[in-house]
C-alpha positions in Angstrom: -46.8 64.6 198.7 -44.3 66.1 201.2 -43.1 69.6 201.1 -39.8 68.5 203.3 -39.6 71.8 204.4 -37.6 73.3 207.6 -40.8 75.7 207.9 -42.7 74.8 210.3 -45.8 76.3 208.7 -45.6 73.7 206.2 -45.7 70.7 208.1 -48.9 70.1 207.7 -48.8 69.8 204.2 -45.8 66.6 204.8 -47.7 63.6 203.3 -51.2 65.3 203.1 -53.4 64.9 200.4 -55.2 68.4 199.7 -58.3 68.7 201.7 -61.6 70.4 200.4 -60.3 70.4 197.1 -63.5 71.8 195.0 -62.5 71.2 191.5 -61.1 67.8 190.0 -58.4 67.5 187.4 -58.4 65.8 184.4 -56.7 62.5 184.0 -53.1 62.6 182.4 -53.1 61.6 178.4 -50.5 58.6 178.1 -47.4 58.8 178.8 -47.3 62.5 180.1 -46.6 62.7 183.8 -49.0 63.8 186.1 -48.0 66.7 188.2 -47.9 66.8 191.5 -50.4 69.2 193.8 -48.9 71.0 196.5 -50.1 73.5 198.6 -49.3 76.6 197.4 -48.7 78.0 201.0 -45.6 75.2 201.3 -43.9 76.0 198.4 -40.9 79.1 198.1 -39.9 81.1 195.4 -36.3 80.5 194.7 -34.8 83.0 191.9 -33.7 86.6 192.1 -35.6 89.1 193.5 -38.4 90.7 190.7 -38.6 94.5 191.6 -41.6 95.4 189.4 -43.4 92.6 190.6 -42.6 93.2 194.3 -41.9 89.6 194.1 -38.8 88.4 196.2 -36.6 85.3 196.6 -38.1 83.3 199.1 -41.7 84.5 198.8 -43.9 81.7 199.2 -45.5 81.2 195.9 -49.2 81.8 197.5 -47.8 85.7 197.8 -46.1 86.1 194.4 -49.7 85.2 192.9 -51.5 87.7 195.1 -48.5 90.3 194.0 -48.6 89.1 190.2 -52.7 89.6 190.7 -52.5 93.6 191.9 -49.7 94.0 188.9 -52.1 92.5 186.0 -55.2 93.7 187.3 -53.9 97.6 187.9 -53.0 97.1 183.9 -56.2 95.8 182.9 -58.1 98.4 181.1 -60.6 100.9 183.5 -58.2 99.9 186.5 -59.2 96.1 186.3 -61.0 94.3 188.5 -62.6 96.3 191.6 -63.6 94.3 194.8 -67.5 93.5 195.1 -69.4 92.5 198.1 -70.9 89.4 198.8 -73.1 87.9 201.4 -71.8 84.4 202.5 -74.5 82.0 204.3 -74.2 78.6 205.5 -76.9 76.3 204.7 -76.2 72.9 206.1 -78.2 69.9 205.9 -81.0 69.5 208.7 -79.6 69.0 212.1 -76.3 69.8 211.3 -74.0 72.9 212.8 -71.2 72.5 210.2 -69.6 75.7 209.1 -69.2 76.8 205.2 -65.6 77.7 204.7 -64.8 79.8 202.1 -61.1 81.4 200.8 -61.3 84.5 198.5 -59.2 87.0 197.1 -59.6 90.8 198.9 -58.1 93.7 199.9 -57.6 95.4 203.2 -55.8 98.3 203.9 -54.5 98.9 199.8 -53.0 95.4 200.2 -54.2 92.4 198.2 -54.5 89.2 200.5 -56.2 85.9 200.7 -58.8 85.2 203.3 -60.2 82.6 204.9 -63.6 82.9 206.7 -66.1 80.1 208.3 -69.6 81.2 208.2 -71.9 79.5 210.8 -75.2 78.9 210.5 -78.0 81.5 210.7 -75.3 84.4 210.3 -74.6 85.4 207.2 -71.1 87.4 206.7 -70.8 90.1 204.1 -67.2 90.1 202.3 -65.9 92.1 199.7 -64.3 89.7 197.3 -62.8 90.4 193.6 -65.6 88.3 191.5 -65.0 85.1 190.9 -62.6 84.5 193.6 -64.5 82.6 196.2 -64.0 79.1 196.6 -65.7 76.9 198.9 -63.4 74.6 200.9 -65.9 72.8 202.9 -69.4 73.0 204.3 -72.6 74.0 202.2 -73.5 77.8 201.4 -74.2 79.7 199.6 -72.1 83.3 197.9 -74.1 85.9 196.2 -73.7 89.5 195.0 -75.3 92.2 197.2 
């Protein structure tokens, strides 16, 4: 994979397989082509600009899911979805000081972002998270409602 991209945030993604992937795909039937995974950070909307998705060209396509996500959910019947919080822990093997790293889907400030948080060990971290969003990246821990 290579995003060949003059960004420089994306260079990290040049020739990269994904790291702390959590969930596995399912092999190709024959003769379809298998797609291609690329971090969705590294790749850019290129189209016209969508007003009433607040969706414009150029938008890397990790922000036109987070803007398509507040669109759908404020449809959704009673308002949608409402943020929940969660305490994160870190539980790693014995002997071991290895964070549990965790992305989720929140909001801060009325704006709908993805967050990144490394929880260390013996200190849990409350988050408020839309349910189901969490996904571990890497470590061992534990999410649960509070």
């Amino acid at each position: 994979m290579s995003c060949n991209s003059p960004i420089p945030d994306c260079q990290p993604c040049q020739d990269c397989p994904p790291a702390g992937v959590s969930y596995v795909l399912p092999d190709c039937p024959a003769g379809e082509k298998c797609e291609s995974l690329s971090q969705s950070d590294c790749v850019v909307y290129k189209g016209p600009n969508l007003p009433a998705l607040n969706v414009l060209n150029n938008d890397r396509i990790v922000s036109v899911l987070v803007k398509l996500h507040k669109v759908i959910n404020g449809l959704l019947p009673g308002g949608g979805y409402a943020v929940q919080n969660y305490i994160a822990t870190c539980t790693p093997p014995s002997g071991s000081s290895t964070p549990f790293k965790i992305t989720y889907l929140g909001v801060e400030a009325g704006v709908h972002k993805i967050f990144e948080k490394s929880i260390l060990p013996n200190v849990p971290q409350t988050i408020s998270a839309f349910p189901a969003s969490v996904v571990t990246i890497s470590g061992v821990g534990t999410v649960v409602a509070s």
